[in-house]
C-alpha positions as CSV (number, residue, x, y, z in Angstrom):
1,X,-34.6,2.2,15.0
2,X,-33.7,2.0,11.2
3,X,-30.9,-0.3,10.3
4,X,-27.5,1.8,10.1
5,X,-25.3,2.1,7.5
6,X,-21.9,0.9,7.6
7,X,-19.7,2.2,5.0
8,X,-17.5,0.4,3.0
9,X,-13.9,-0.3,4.3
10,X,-10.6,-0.5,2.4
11,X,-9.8,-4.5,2.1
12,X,-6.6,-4.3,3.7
13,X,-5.9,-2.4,6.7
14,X,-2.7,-1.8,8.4
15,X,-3.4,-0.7,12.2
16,X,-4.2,-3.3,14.4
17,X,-7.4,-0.8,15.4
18,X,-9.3,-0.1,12.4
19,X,-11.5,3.0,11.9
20,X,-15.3,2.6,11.1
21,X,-18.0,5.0,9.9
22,X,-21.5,5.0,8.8
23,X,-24.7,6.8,9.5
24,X,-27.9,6.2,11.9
25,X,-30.6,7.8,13.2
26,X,-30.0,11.3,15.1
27,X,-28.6,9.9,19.1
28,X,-29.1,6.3,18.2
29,X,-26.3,4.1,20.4
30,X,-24.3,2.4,17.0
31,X,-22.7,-1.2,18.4
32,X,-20.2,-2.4,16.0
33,X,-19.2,-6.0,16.5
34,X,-18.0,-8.9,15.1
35,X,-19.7,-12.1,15.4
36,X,-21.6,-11.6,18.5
37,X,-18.4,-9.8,19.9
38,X,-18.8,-6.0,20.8
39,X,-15.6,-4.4,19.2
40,X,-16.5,-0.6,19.3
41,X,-19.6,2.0,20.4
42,X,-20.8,5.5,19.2
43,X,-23.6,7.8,19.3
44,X,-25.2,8.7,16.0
45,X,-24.2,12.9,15.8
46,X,-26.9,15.1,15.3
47,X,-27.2,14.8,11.4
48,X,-26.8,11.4,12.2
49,X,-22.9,10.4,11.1
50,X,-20.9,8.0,13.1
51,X,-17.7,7.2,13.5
52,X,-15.7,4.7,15.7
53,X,-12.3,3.0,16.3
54,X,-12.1,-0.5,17.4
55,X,-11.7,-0.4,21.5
56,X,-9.2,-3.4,21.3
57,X,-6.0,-4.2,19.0
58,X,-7.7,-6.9,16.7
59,X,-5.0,-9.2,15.4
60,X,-3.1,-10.0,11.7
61,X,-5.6,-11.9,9.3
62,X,-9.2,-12.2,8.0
63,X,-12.0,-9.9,9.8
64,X,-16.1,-9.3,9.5
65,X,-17.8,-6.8,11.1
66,X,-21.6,-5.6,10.9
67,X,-23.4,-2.7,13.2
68,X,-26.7,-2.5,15.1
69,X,-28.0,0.9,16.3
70,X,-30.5,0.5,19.6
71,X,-32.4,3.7,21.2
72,X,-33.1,5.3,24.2
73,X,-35.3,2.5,25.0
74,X,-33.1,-0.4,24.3
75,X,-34.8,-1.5,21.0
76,X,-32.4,-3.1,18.5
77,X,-32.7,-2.7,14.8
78,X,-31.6,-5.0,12.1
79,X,-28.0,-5.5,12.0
80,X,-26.2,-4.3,8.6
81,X,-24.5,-6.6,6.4
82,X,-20.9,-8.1,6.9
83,X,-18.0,-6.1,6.1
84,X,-15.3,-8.0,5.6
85,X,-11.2,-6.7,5.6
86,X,-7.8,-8.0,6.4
87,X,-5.4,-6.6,8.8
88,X,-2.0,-6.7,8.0
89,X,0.6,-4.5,10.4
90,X,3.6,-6.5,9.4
91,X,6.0,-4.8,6.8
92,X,6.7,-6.6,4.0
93,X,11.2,-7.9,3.2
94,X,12.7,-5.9,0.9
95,X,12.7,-7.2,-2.7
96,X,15.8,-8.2,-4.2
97,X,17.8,-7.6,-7.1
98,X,19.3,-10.4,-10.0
99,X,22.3,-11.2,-10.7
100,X,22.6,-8.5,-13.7
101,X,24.4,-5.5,-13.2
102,X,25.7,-4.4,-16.4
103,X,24.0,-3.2,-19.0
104,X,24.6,-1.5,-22.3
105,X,21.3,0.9,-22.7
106,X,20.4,3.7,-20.6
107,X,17.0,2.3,-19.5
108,X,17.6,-1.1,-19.0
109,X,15.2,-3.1,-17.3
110,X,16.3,-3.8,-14.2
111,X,14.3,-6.9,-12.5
112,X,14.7,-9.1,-9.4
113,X,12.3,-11.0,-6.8
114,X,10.3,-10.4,-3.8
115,X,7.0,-11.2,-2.3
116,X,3.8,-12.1,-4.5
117,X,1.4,-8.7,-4.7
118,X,3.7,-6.1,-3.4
119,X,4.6,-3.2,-5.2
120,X,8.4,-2.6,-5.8
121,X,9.5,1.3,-5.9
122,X,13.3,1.6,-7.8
123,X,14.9,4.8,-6.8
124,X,18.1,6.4,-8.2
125,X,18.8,8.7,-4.9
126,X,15.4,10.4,-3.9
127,X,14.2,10.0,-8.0
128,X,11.4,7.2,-8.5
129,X,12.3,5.6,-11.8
130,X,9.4,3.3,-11.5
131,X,7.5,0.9,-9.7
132,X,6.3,-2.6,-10.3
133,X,3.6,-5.6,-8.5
134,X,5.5,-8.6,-7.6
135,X,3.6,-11.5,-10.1
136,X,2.4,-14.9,-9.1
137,X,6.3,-16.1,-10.0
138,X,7.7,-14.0,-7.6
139,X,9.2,-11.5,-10.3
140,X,9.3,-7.7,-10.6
141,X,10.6,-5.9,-13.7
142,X,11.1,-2.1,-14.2
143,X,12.4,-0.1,-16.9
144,X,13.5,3.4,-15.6
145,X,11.4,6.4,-16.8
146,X,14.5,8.5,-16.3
147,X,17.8,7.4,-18.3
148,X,20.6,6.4,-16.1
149,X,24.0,7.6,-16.5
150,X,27.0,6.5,-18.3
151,X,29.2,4.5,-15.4
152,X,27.8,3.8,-12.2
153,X,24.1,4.4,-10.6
154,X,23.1,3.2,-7.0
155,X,19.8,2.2,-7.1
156,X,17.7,1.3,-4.1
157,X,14.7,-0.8,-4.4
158,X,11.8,-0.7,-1.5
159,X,8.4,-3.2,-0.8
160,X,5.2,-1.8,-0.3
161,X,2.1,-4.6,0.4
162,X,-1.3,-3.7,-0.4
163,X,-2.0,-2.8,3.7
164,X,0.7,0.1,2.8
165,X,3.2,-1.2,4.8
166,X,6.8,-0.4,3.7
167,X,9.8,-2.7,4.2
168,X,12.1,-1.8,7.2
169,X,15.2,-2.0,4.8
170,X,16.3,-1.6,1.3
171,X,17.9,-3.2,-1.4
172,X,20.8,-1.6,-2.8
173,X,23.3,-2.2,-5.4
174,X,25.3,-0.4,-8.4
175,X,24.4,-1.0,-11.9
176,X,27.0,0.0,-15.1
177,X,26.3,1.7,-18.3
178,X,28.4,0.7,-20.3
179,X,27.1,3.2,-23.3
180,X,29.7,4.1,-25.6
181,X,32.0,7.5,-24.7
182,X,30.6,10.7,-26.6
183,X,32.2,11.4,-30.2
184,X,34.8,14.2,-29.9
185,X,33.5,17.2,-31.2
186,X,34.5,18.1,-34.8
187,X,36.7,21.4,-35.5
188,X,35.7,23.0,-38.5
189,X,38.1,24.7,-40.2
190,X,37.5,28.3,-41.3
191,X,37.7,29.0,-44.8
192,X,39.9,32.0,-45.9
């Protein structure tokens, strides 16, 4: 048989049984495996699609699987190129927030650490004010999109890695506004 197609993978995947896909020829047997180990099976459909999840959890890190489709008669064809991935099923902590919690502008930028690469989601309630990727120094940084009120605001702040695992807890805290109080309105006085 023809060599099968093995279509392209996300780079990070977080089940610990991954899900492939490609196409063969019509009833061809598709063998995916990595190295020389068998990982998954499935017969090429009818206009020739295949699709097959990995018969065995296949643990955290670095993975590379190719596919080989054989026929009725037990020929082999080439084997497809190397598809490489990680798995990643562990949640990431949940970021944290600096020392800062007052601040005299209604979109202050509020900033703390957390894990290199993951995205940090700030939430006033169920609002998303923003998000931000963790850089190489461990920082995040994100200035609402929605102004935050005069006094106090509970924010939440939640981890997301690039596998889309989300942490198990959040962080929380209250940040002040400390914007000045509202002119009193002016009375006009009526002329007679």
């Amino acid at each position: 048989p023809v060599r099968p197609v093995l279509d392209p993978v996300s780079p990070y995947q977080n089940k610990a049984r991954p899900e492939f896909s490609g196409t063969a020829e019509s009833g061809a047997r598709v063998v995916l495996q990595e190295g020389a180990v068998e990982i998954g099976r499935a017969t090429a459909g009818a206009d020739g699609t295949w699709r097959v999840t990995a018969g065995a959890d296949l643990a955290d890190g670095r993975h590379s699987v190719s596919a080989v489709a054989i026929d009725e008669a037990g020929n082999r064809s080439p084997v497809t190129a190397v598809v490489s991935y990680d798995i990643d099923t562990v949640p990431p902590a949940a970021p944290a927030f600096s020392a800062t919690r007052e601040y005299a502008s209604s979109r202050p930028v509020i900033s703390g650490t957390g894990e290199v690469g993951i995205t940090v989601q700030l939430r006033l309630g169920s609002i998303l004010l923003g998000a931000s990727v963790v850089d190489e120094a461990g920082q995040w940084a994100v200035t609402p999109s929605t102004p935050l009120r005069r006094g106090a605001n509970a924010l939440t702040a939640t981890s997301r890695d690039p596998a889309g695992n989300t942490s198990l807890t959040v962080a929380a805290a209250s940040f002040i506004i400390t914007l000045p109080a509202p002119a009193p309105p002016a009375i006009l006085s009526s002329g007679s």
